[in-house]
C-alpha positions in Angstrom: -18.4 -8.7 -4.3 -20.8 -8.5 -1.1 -22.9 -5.2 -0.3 -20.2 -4.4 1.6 -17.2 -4.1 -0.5 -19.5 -1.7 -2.8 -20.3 0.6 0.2 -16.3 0.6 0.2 -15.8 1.5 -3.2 -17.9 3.6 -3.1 -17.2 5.7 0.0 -13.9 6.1 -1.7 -15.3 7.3 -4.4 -17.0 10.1 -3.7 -14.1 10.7 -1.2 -11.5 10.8 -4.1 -14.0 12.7 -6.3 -14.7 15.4 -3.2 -11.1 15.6 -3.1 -10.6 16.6 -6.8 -13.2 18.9 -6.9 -12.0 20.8 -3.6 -8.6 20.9 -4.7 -9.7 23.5 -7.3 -8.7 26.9 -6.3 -6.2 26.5 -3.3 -4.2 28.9 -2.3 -0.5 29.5 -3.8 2.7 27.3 -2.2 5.4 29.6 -1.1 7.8 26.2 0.2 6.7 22.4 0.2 8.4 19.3 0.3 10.9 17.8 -1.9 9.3 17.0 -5.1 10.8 13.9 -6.2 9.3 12.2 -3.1 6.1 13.5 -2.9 6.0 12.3 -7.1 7.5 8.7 -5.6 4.3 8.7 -2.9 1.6 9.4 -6.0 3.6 6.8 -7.9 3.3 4.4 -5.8 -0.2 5.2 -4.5 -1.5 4.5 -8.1 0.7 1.3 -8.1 -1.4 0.7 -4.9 -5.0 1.0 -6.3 -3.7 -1.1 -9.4 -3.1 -3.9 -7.1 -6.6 -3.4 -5.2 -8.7 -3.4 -8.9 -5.9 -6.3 -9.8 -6.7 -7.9 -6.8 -10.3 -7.7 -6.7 -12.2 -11.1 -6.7 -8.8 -12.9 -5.6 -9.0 -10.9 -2.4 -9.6 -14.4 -0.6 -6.5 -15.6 -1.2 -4.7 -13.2 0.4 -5.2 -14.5 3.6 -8.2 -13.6 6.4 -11.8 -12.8 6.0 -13.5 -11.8 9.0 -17.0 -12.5 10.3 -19.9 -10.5 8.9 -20.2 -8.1 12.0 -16.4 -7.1 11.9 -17.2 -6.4 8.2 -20.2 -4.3 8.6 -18.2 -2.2 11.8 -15.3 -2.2 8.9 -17.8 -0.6 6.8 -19.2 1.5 9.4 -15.7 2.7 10.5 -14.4 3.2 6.9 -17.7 5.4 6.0 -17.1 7.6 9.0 -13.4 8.0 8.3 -14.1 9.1 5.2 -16.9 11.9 6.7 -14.5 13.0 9.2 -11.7 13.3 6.2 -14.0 15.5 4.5 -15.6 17.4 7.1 -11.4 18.0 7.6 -10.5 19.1 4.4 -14.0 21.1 4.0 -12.4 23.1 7.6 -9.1 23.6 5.8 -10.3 25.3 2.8 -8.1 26.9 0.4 -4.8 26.1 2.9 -5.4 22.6 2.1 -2.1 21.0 0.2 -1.5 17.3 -1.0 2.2 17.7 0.2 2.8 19.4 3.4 4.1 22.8 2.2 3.7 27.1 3.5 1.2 28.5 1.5 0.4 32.1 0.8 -1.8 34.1 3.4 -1.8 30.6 5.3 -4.6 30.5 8.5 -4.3 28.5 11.6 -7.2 26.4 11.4 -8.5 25.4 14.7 -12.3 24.8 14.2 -14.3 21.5 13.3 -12.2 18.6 13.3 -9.3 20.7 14.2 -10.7 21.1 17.5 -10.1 17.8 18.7 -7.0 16.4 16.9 -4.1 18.6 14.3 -3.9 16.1 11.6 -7.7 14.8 11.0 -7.6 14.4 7.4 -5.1 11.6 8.8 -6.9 10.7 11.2 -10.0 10.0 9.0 -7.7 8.4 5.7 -6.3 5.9 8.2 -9.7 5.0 10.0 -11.2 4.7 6.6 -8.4 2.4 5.3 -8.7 0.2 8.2 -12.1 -0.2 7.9 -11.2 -0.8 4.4 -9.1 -4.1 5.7 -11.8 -5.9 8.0 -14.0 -5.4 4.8 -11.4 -6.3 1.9 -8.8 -8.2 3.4 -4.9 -8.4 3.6 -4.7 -6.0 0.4 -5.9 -3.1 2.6 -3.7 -3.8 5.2 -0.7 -3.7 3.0 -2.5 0.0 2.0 -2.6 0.9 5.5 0.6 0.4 7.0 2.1 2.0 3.7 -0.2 5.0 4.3 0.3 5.2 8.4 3.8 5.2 7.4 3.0 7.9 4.9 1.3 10.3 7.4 3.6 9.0 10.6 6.5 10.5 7.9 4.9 13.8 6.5 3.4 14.6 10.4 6.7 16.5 11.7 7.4 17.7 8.4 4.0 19.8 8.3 4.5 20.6 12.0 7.4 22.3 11.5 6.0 24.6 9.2 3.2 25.5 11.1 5.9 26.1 13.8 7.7 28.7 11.8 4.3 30.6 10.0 2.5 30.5 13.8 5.2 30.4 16.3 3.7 32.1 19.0 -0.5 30.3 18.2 0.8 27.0 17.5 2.7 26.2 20.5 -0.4 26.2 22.5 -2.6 24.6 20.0 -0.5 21.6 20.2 -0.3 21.6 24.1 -4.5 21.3 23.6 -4.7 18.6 21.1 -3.4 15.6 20.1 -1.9 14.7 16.6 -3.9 12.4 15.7 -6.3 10.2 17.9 -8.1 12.5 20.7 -7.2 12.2 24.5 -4.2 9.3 23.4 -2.0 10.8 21.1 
């Protein structure tokens, strides 16, 4: 493995280890999604990560490998998805949920990375896992269009809630920002 695939692994790292720690202490769920998928998402992202460790060395196989300077701006790009992902999730606080769900005494966030995009936890997870592919290869793409799918899915689900705990604020939040990428959409 090159310099590069470590920085990787170990962005993600201290990404999924962040995560852990900050889920600690959230606030209660009074409605989420349907459990059964939400169990079928974590099943299959750990089938996913299986693959990538599986995968490791054999990584050439799976097709491209680009040029060093598209790796390093894959690195680059994956290290600051992963700080906007966090600086995201740091915002949220104790509203934060791995499945989009109503919690109790739930806030409108609207500060940080909110400012400029309503989904930026998404926003940095799928710049991170792209970044991830010009590094790693066609394993990470398979990871990313699962996971765009993922967020492109869960997206309206978690905008309807906001919708029903902050029908009069979140109207106009959404008119001044974009879902995901700022200025396009």
């Amino acid at each position: 493995m090159t310099i590069l695939n470590w920085l990787i692994v170990i962005f993600w790292f201290v990404f999924v280890l962040y995560w852990a720690i900050s889920s600690i202490g959230v606030k209660k769920n009074i409605r989420t999604g349907e459990w059964r998928r939400d169990a079928g998402i974590r099943i299959l992202l750990v089938v996913v990560v299986i693959i990538l460790f599986q995968a490791g060395s054999y990584w050439r196989y799976f097709g491209y490998h680009f040029s060093g300077i598209v790796q390093l701006a894959g690195t680059i790009l994956c290290g600051a998805g992963i700080v906007f992902a966090i600086w995201a999730r740091w915002h949220l606080g104790k509203n934060w949920s791995g499945t989009p769900s109503m919690k109790e005494g739930h806030e409108l966030i609207t500060s940080g990375p909110y400012r400029f995009v309503r989904h930026p936890i998404y926003t940095g997870m799928i710049a991170a896992i792209l970044g991830s592919a010009l590094v790693g290869g066609a394993v990470w793409l398979f990871v990313f269009i699962v996971m765009a799918a993922n967020f492109l899915y869960r997206i309206p689900v978690e905008e309807r809630y906001m919708m029903k705990l902050f029908p009069d604020q979140y109207p106009e939040y959404k008119k001044r920002t974009k879902a995901l990428v700022p200025g396009v959409w």
